[in-house]
C-alpha positions in Angstrom: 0.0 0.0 0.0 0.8 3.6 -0.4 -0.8 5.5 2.5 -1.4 9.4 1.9 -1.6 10.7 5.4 -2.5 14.1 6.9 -2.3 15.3 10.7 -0.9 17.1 13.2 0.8 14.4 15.0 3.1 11.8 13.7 4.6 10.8 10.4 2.9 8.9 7.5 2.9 5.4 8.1 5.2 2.9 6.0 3.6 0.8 3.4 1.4 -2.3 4.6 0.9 -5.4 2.9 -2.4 -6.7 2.9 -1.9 -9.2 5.7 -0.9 -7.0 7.7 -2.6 -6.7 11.3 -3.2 -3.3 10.1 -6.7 -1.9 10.7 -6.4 -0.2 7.1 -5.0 -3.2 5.8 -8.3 -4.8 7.6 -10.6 -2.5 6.0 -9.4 -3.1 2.6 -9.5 -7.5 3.1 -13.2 -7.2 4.4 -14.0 -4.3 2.0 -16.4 -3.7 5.7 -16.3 -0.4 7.5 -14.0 -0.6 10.4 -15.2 2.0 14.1 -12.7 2.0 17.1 -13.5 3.9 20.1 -11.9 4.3 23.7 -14.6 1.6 24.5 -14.2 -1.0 21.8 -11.8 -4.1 22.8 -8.7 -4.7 20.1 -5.6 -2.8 19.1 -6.4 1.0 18.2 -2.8 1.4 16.6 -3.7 2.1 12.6 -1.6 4.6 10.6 0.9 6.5 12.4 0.5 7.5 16.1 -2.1 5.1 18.3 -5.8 6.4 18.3 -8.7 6.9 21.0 -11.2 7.2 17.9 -10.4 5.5 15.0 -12.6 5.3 11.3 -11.9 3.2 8.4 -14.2 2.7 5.1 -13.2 1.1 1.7 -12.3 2.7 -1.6 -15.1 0.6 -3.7 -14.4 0.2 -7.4 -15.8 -1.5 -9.7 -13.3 -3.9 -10.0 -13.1 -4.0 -6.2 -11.6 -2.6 -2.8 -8.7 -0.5 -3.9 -8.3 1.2 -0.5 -8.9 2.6 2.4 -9.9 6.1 3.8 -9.3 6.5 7.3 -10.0 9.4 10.3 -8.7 9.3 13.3 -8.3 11.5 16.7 -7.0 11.7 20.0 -9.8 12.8 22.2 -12.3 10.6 24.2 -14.9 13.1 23.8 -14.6 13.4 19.5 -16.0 9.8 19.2 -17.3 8.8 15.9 -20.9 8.1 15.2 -23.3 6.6 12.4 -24.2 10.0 11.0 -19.8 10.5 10.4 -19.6 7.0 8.8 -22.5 8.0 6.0 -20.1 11.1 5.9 -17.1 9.3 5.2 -18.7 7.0 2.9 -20.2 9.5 0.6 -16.5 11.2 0.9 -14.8 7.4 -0.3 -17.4 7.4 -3.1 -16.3 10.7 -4.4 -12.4 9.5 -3.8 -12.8 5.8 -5.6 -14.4 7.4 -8.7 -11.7 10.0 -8.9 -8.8 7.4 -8.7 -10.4 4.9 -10.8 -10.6 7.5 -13.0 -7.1 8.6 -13.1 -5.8 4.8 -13.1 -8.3 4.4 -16.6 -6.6 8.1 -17.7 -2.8 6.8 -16.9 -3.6 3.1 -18.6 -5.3 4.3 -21.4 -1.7 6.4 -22.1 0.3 3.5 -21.4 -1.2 1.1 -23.8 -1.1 4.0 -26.7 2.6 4.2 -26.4 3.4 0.5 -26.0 3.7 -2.8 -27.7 0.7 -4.4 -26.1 3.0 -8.0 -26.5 6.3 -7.3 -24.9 4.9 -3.6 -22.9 8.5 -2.0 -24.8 7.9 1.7 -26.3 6.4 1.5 -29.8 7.8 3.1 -32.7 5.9 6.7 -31.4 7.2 6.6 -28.1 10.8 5.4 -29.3 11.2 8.3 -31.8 10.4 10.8 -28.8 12.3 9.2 -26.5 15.2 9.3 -29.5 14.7 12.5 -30.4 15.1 14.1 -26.9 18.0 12.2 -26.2 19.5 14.1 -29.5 19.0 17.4 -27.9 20.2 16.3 -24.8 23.5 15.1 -26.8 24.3 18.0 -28.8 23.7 20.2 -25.6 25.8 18.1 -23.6 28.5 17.2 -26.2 27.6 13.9 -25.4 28.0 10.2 -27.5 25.1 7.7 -28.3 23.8 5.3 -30.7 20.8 3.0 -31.9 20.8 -0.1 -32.6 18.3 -1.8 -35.1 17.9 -5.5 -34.2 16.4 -7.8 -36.7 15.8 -11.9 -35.8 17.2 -14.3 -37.9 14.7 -16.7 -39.8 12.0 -15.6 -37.0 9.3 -16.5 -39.9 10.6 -19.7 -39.8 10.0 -20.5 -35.9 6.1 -19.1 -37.1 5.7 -21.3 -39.6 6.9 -24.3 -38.1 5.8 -23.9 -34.3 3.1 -21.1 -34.2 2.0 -17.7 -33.5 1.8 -18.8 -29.8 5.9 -19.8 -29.7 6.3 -16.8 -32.3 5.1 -14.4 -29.0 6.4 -16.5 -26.4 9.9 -15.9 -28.3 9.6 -12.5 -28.8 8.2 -11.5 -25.3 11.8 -13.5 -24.1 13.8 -11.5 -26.1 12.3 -8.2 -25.3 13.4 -9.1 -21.7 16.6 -10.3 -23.0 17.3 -6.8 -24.3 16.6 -5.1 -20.9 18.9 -7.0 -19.3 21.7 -6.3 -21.5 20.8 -1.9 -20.9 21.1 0.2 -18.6 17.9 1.7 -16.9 18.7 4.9 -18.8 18.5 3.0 -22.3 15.4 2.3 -24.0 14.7 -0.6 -26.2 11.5 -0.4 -28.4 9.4 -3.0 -30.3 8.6 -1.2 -33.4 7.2 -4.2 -35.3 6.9 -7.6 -36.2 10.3 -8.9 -35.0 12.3 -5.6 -35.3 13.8 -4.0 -32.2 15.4 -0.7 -31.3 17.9 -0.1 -28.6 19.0 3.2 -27.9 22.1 4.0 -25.4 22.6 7.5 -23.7 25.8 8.8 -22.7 28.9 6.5 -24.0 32.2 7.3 -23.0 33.3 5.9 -26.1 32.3 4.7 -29.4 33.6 1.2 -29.2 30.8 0.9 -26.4 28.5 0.4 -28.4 30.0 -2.5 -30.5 30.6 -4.1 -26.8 26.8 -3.7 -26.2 25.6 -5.2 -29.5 28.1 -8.3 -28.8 26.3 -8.6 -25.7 23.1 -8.4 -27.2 24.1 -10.6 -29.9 25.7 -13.4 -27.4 22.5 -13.1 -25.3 19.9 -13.4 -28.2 21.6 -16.8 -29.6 21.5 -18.5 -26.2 18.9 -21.5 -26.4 15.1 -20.2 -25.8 12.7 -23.2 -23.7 9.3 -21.9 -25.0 6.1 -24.3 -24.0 8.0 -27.2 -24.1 10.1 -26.4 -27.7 13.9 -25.5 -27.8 14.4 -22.7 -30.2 17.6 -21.6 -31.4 17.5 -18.1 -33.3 20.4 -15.7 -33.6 20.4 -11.6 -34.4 21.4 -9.2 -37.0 22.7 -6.1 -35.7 22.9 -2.7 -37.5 24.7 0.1 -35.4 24.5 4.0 -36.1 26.6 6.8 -33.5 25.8 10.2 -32.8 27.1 12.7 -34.1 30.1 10.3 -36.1 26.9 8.9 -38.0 24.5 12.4 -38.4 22.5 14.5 -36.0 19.3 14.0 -36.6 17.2 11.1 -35.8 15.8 9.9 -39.5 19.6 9.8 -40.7 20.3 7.7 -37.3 17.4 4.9 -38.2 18.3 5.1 -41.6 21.7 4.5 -41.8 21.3 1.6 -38.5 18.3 0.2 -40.8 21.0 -0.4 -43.9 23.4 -1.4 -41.2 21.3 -3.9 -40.3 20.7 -5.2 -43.4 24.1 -5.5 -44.2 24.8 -7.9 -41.4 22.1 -9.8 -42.4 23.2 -10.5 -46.0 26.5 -11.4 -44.6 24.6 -14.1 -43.0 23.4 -13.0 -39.4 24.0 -13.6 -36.2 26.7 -10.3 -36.2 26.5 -6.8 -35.9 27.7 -4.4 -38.7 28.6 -0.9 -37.7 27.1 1.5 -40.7 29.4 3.4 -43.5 27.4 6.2 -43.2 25.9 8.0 -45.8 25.4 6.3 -49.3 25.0 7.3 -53.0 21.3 7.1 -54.5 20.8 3.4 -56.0 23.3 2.0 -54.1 
């Protein structure tokens, strides 16, 4: 849980798991109102400092309890009565709506700007995220690159063990590829089995060859998918700013044909791109 907590004594409590003894923890099991008073038997203690009057009642959504709101106070005589829990109900009504609300508001953006398969950025929210990091670059007089990942014969593992392996295998390797970044490195699903992987900050160029033999290592280990072994391998195509060009449709381009290039060479490498090329060519 994540308590929000206001009053002029104590500190906001620490987080609760659900089975905890907790009276707010209580409230939200039972989704029942909860009423502790200096004459009611059991532990007063619920968030923060110990209570002589204490008043829980659920968040109710419609896909269930998702909380708790709670009053409390430290004077015999300011008990709570029937007329303050229609109060506080009407008040948690009002609250649940708002934050059901907000959750539907925050998903909603989510799901826009992700792969609803492997929950990577799509191609929209990669091409912002690539674009800022540009600026941020050039302002900083800082290195980094992209990386277009392509799977080897991945129609193949379709056509011979399913669409259902064909996810399984691409949800692995999305998880793969966060495990071979940073936190402050994005990597993108922006279709089919295309991937893009973009690294902030290098000290040095030659970092980004060590990633993509990381990634390329990584990708080619064996994958155990609903009882299959699948063996698959990457092509790698690998563009730098600013050695490469300063703005992001030259960066995808010329890490697209980079890619390409390892993959007529046969695949499973990485191929660092030339740079710009004549028309035709």
């Amino acid at each position: 849980s994540f308590p929000y907590h206001v009053g002029e004594y104590g500190q906001a409590p620490t987080p609760q798991t659900l089975d905890s003894p907790d009276l707010s923890a209580q409230v939200v099991r039972t989704g029942q109102v909860l009423l502790r008073t200096p004459d009611t038997a059991g532990d007063h203690a619920a968030v923060g400092r110990d209570s002589l009057n204490w008043l829980g009642v659920p968040l109710n959504a419609k896909k269930g309890v998702i909380g708790a709101l709670v009053v409390k106070n430290d004077r015999a005589e300011a008990r709570y009565a029937q007329k303050d829990v229609e109060l506080l109900q009407f008040v948690s009504t009002q609250a649940a709506t708002a934050i059901e609300r907000k959750q539907m508001e925050i998903w909603l953006q989510h799901i826009a700007r992700h792969d609803p398969l492997t929950d990577l950025p799509n191609r929209e929210l990669f091409y912002d995220r690539l674009q800022t990091a540009l600026l941020g670059a050039k302002r900083n007089q800082t290195l980094l690159s992209l990386l277009n990942i392509d799977l080897d014969r991945f129609k193949q593992v379709n056509d011979t063990l399913g669409h259902p392996v064909g996810d399984l295998l691409l949800q692995e390797v999305a998880r793969r590829l966060k495990q071979c970044v940073r936190e402050s490195d994005t990597v993108g699903r922006v279709g089919g089995d295309e991937f893009l992987v973009l690294l902030h900050d290098l000290p040095l160029p030659e970092d980004a060859m060590i990633v993509a033999e990381k990634i390329r290592v990584a990708l080619g280990q064996r994958y155990d998918l609903a009882d299959q072994r699948v063996h698959i391998s990457p092509s790698i195509g690998v563009a730098l700013y600013p050695g490469h060009g300063d703005d992001y449709k030259q960066l995808i381009r010329y890490a697209d044909e980079a890619m390409y290039d390892a993959k007529k060479n046969g695949g499973n490498r990485f191929q660092v791109t030339s740079g710009p090329r004549a028309s035709g060519v």
